[in-house]
C-alpha angles and dihedrals in degrees: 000000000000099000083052096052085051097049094048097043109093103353115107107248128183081238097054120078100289113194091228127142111289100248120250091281089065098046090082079152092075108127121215109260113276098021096096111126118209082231094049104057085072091057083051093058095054098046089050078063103042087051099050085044087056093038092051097058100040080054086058108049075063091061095046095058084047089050090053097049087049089043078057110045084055093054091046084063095100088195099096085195101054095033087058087043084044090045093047098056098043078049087054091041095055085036089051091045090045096044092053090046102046082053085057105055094045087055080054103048094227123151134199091248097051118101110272119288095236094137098051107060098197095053104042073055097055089046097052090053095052097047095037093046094049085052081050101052087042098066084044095055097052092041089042118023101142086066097033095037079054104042082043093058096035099047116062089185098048081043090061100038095055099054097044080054088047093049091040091048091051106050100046102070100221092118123095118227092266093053095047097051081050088061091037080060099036086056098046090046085060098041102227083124132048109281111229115250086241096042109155122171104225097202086039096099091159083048097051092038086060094047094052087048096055096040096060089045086063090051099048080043087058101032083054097048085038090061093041086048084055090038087050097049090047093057090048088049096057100046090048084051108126119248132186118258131237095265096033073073 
C-alpha cells in the first residue's frame, strides 16, 4: 500500500484530475448551427473558460480526497524510521514535479492571474501540479513539520520553490475555502507569513501538548503570586489596624 501511495502522489495519472476538455455532457454553452453571432463567439470564449475553470476544481476536490486518504495510509506506518524515510521522499518527489513545472510557466510566461490555460495542454498541466502538490506539502507540513520545517530552512531551493507554489497557489483561484485556510496554516507552520497571535497547529499534538502544559503552568504562576498579593495585603491591613493609645486608656 505504501509504494502505491508513493507512485500515485504527485505523477499525472489518467485516474488523477487531468485538466483535460469537460466531455460533450458538460459544454451546455453549444450554440445551434448558424446562430452564431460575430459578437458571441466572444461570450463563448469566455464560458469555455469559465467551464474548464468549474470542471478543474471539481476535478480537485477529487485529488484532494485522494491526497487524505494517502496522507492516511502514511500515518497508519507504525515504523517511525521508515514513515519519516517514507515522508521525505514523498517531500523530494512533490519538490522534483513543482519545481519542473514552475520552470515551465515561467517559460511560458504565465502567470497565476491570467485566465485558465484550457486551450494549452502543457501548461494547464503544469498548473494543476503546482497547486495539487502545495496542497500536498501542506498537509505534510502540518502532519510532519519537524521533517518539512527542516527540509524548508535547510534547503534554499525547496525554500524557493515552495513560496513561489504558495504564492501561485494562492492567486489562481482554483482553491475552495477549506483548501485555502490549509495554506493560510501551512504558511504560517513554516513562518514565511505572519503567524496569527492564536495559531494554533491543529495535527501538531507535541506541539499542543506543550502549549496545555504551559499554559497551566501560567495559571497555577499566577494562582500562586495571586494568593501571596492577598497574604501580603492582609498583613498590611493588620499592622495598619487601629489601636488605642496610652492616654485614650
Amino acid at each position: 500500500m505504501v509504494s502505491g501511495v508513493k507512485s500515485g502522489t504527485f505523477q499525472r495519472t489518467e485516474s488523477s484530475s487531468k485538466l483535460d476538455a469537460p466531455s460533450d455532457k458538460h459544454h451546455h454553452h453549444a450554440v445551434p448551427t448558424g446562430s452564431v453571432s460575430n459578437g458571441s463567439a466572444k461570450n463563448e470564449h469566455i464560458d469555455d473558460v469559465e467551464n474548464h475553470v468549474k470542471f478543474y476544481k471539481n476535478a480537485f476536490k477529487v485529488k484532494r480526497r485522494e491526497q487524505l486518504n494517502a496522507i492516511k495510509s502514511v500515518l497508519s506506518i507504525d515504523n517511525t524510521k521508515k514513515r519519516n524515510t517514507l515522508v521525505s521522499d514523498l517531500i523530494s518527489g512533490m519538490f522534483k514535479v513543482m519545481n519542473e513545472a514552475k520552470e515551465l510557466i515561467e517559460r511560458k510566461n504565465y502567470h497565476a492571474k491570467d485566465k485558465f490555460p484550457f486551450d494549452n495542454t502543457e501548461l494547464k498541466e503544469a498548473v494543476a501540479i503546482v497547486v495539487e502538490n502545495m496542497a500536498f506539502l501542506c498537509e505534510f507540513a502540518l502532519r510532519f513539520p519537524s521533517i518539512v520545517n527542516k527540509r524548508y530552512s535547510t534547503d534554499y531551493k525547496f525554500k524557493t520553490v515552495v513560496q513561489w507554489s504558495y504564492q501561485f497557489s494562492e492567486e489562481t483561484d482554483l482553491y475552495d475555502e477549506n483548501s485555502m485556510k490549509l495554506l493560510n496554516l501551512c504558511g504560517q507552520q513554516l513562518n514565511f507569513i505572519p503567524r496569527d497571535e492564536n495559531f494554533v497547529n491543529p495535527y501538531d499534538k507535541k506541539q499542543i501538548k506543550e502549549d496545555i502544559e504551559r499554559e497551566a503552568v501560567k495559571k497555577i504562576d499566577e494562582a500562586r503570586m495571586k494568593k501571596m498579593e492577598q497574604k501580603k495585603f492582609e498583613k498590611h491591613k493588620k499592622l495598619k489596624k487601629p489601636t488605642l493609645s496610652r492616654t485614650e486608656l
